[in-house]
Structures are given as structure tokens and as C-alpha cells.
TORKOL-4160 file (C-alpha; in steps of 0.2 Angstrom, whole numbers, padded with zeros to 4 digits, m for minus):
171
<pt num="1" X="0000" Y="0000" Z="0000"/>
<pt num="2" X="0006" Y="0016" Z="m0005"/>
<pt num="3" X="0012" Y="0029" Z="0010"/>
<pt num="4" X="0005" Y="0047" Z="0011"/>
<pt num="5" X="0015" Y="0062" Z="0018"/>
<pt num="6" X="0011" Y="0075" Z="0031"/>
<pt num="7" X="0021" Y="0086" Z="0035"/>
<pt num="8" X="0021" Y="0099" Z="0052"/>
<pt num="9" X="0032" Y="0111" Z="0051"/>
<pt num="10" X="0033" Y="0125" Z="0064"/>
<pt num="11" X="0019" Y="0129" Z="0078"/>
<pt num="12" X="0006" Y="0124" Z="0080"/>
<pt num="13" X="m0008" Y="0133" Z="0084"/>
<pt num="14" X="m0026" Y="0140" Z="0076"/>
<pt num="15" X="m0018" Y="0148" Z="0063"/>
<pt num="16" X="m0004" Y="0139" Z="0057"/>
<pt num="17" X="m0003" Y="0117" Z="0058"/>
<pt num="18" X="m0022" Y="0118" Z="0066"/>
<pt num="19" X="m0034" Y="0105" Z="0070"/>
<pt num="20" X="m0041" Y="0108" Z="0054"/>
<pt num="21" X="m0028" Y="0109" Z="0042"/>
<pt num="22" X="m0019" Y="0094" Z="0048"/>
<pt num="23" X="m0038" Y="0085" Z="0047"/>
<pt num="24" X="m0038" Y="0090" Z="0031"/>
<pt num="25" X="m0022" Y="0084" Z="0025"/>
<pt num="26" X="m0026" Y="0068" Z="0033"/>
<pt num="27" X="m0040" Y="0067" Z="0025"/>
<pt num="28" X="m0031" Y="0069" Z="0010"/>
<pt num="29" X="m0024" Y="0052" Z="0014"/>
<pt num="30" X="m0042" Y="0044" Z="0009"/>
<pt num="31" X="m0034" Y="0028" Z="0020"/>
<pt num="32" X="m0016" Y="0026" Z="0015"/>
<pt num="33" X="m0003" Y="0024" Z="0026"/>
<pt num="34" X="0002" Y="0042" Z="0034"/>
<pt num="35" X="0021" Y="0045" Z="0036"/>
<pt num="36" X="0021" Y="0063" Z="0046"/>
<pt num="37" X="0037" Y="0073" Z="0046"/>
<pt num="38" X="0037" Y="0082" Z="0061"/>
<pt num="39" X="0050" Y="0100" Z="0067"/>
<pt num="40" X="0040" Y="0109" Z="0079"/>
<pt num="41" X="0045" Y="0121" Z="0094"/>
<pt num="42" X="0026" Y="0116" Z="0101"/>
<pt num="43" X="0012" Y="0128" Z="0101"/>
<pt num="44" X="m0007" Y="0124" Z="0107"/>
<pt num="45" X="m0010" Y="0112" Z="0119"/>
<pt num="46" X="m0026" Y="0110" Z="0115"/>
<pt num="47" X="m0025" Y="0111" Z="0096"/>
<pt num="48" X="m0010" Y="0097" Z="0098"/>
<pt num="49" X="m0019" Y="0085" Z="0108"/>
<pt num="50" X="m0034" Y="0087" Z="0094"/>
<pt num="51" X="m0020" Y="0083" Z="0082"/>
<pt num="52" X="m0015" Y="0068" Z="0092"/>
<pt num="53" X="m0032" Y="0062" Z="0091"/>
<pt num="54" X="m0035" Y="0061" Z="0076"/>
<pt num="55" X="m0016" Y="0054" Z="0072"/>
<pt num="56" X="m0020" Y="0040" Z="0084"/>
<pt num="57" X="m0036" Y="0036" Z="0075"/>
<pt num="58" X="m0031" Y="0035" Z="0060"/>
<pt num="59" X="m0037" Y="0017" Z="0052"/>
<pt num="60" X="m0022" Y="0014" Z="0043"/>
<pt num="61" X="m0003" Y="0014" Z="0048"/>
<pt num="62" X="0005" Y="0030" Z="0054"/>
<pt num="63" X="0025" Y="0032" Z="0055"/>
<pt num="64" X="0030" Y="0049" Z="0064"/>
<pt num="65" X="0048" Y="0055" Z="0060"/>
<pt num="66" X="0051" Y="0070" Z="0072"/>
<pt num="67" X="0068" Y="0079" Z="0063"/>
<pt num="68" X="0078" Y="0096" Z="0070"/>
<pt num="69" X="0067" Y="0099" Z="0085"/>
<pt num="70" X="0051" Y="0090" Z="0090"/>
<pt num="71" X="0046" Y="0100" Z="0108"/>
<pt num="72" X="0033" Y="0104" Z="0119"/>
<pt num="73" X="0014" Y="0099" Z="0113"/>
<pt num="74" X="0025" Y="0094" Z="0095"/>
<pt num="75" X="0030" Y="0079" Z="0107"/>
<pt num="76" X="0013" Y="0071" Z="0111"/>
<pt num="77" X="0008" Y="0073" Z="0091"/>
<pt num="78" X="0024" Y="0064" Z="0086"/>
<pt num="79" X="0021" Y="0050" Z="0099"/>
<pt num="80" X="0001" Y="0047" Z="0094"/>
<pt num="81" X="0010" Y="0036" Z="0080"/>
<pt num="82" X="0009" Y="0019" Z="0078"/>
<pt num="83" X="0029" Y="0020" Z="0073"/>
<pt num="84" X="0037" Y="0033" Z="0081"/>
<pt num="85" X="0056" Y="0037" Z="0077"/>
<pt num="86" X="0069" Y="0053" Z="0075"/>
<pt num="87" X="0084" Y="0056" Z="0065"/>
<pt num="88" X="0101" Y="0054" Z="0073"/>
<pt num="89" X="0101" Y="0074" Z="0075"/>
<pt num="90" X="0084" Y="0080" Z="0083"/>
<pt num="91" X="0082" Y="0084" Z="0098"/>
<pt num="92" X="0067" Y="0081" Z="0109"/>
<pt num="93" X="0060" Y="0092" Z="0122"/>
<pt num="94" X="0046" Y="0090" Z="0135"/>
<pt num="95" X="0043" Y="0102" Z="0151"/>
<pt num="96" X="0026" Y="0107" Z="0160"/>
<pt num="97" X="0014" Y="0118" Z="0150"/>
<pt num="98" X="0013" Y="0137" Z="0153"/>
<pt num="99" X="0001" Y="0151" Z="0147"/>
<pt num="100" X="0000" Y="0170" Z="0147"/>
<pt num="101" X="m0011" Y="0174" Z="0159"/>
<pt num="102" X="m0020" Y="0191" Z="0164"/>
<pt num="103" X="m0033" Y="0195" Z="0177"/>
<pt num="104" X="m0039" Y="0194" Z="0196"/>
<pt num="105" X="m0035" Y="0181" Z="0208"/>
<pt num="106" X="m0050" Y="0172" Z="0202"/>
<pt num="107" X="m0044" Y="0170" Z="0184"/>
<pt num="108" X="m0025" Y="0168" Z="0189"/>
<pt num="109" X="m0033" Y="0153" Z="0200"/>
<pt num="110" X="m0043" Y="0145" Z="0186"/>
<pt num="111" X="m0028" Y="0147" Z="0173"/>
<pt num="112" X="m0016" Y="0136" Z="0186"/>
<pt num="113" X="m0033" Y="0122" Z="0190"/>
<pt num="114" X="m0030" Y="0120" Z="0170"/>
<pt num="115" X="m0011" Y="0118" Z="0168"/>
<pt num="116" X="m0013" Y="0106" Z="0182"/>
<pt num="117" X="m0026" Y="0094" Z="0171"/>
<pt num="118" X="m0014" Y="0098" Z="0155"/>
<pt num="119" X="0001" Y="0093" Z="0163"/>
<pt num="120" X="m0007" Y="0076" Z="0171"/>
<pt num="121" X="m0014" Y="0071" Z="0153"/>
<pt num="122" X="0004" Y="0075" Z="0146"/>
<pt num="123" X="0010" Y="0065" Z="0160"/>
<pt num="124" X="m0001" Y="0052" Z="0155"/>
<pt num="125" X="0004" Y="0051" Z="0137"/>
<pt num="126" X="0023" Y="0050" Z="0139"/>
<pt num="127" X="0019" Y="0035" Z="0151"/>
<pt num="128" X="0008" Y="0028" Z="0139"/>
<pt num="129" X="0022" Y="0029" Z="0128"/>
<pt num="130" X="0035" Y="0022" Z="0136"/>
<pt num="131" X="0026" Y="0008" Z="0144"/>
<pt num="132" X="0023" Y="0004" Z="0125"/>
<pt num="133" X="0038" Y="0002" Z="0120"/>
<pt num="134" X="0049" Y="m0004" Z="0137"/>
<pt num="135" X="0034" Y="m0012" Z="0147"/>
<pt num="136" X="0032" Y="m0007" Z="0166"/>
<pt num="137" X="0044" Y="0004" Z="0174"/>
<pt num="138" X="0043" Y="0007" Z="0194"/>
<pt num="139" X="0046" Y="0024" Z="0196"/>
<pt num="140" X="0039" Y="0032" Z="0177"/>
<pt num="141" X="0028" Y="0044" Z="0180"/>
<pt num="142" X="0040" Y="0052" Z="0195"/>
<pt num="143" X="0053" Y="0052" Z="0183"/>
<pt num="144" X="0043" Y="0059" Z="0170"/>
<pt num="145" X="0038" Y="0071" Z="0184"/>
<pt num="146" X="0055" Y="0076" Z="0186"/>
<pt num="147" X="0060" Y="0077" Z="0167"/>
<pt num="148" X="0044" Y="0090" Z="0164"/>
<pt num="149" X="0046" Y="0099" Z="0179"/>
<pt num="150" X="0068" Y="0101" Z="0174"/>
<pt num="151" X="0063" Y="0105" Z="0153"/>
<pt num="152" X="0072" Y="0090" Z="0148"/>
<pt num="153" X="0078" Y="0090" Z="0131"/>
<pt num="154" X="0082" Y="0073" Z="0124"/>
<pt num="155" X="0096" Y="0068" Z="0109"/>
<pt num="156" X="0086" Y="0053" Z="0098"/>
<pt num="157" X="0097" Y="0041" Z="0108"/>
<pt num="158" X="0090" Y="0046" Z="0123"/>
<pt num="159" X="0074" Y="0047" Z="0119"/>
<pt num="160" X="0076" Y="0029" Z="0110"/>
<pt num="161" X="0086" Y="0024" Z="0126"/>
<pt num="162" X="0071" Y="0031" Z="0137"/>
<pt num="163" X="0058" Y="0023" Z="0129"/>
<pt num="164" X="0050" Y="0038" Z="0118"/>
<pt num="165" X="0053" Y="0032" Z="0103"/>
<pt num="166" X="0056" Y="0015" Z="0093"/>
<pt num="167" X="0070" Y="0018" Z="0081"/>
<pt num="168" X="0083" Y="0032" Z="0074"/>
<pt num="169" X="0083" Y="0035" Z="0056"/>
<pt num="170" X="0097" Y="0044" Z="0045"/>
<pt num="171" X="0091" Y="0053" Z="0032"/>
């Protein structure tokens, strides 16, 4: 069966690598195997995690390649693949989500309730993850804790050696 590429390049957000564009790209698919090329700084949490979604639905085959940089919400999209792998030269990068915030105590309050849900379902996912790939580890989720709340960024044979991805490509 033939392969179909997408490709997210850059943020991602409502304007640029959305929901929608990336739906409509997969779409574009019309059931092939999807090879996505992923180089994002990160963007949108919750325009990623739509991404993710619809990536990990996907009735056919999905290969993610994360090249360059693959950070923040770019991380969860890349690992909703089937196959998940980097080139020898990227870099990974996952921390706890932040926003801009303005308002009164109230808002500031509400705006830290929902960074504490983003991180524990961004938690979840790189557990989910590794535990695909290297099976029950004592201790992940504190050490996944830790990496998020230190920014960790991650060479491709760390991340291979971590359990975030399954294989290092050259291109």
C-alpha cells in the first residue's frame, strides 16, 4: 500500500498546523498509510492534543519522524503514531505547559486548576508511551515528573534509550 506524507512544520496553533488543516491533510490520505514529518517548537495544547487524536485514530498505519526539533505539545503529536522514530540529530524536548495569563485572583486561579489537568494528561501520554515500548517501569511517572518539571531535552538516543521512541533513522 502506498504511503501518504504529512508534514508539520513550525507551531502549532489556530492559525498555522491547526486541527483543521492537519484533518484536512489527513483526510487527504483517503486511508493510505500516513508518514508525518514532524519540526515543531510546540504551540497549542489544545490544538495538539486534537492533532494527536485524530493521528492515533487513523485506520491505517501511521509512521512519525520528528527531525531538528520536536518540543513541547510537538511531542505528544509525534508519539500518537503507531511507529514513532527521530533522525540521529533531533532533539526532543518535554517540560510542564505554561500560558500567558492576565486577570484577578479568580482568573490567575482557574488558569493554574488547568495547567494542572494539561500537565497530568501530558504525563499520562509519555507514560503511555514508554510503557509501549519498554513495558512497566517502577518509578515512570516520577521520573517523568521530574524530566517536565527540569525541561528536559532529549538527543534521539536518549529518547530511543528512554523509551519515547522505537528507532533512529538517518536521512
Amino acid at each position: 500500500m502506498a504511503k501518504f506524507n504529512v508534514d508539520i512544520l513550525g507551531e502549532i496553533s489556530e492559525s498555522v498546523n491547526s486541527y483543521n488543516s492537519v484533518k484536512g491533510k489527513v483526510n487527504d490520505a483517503n486511508g493510505e498509510e500516513i508518514n508525518l514529518v514532524i519540526s515543531s517548537g510546540g504551540g497549542s495544547v489544545t490544538e495538539g492534543m486534537g492533532i494527536a487524536d485524530l493521528i492515533a485514530n487513523y485506520p491505517a498505519e501511521t509512521t512519525a519522524t520528528g527531525i531538528g526539533l520536536v518540543a513541547s505539545i510537538a511531542t505528544v503529536v509525534l508519539l500518537s503514531a503507531d511507529k514513532v522514530k527521530m533522525t540521529e540529530n533531533a532533539f526532543m524536548m518535554i517540560h510542564r505547559p505554561w500560558s500567558y495569563t492576565m486577570g484577578n485572583a479568580d482568573e490567575l486561579e482557574a488558569t493554574a486548576e488547568l495547567l494542572d489537568k494539561m500537565e497530568a494528561k501530558l504525563l499520562d501520554i509519555y507514560s503511555a508511551a514508554v510503557t509501549k515500548r519498554r513495558g512497566y517501569q517502577i518509578n515512570l511517572k516520577e521520573n517523568i515528573t521530574k524530566m517536565m518539571a527540569a525541561e528536559t531535552w532529549l538527543t534521539a538516543q536518549e529518547a530511543l534509550e528512554f523509551g519515547f521512541i522505537d528507532e533512529i533513522v538517518k536521512v
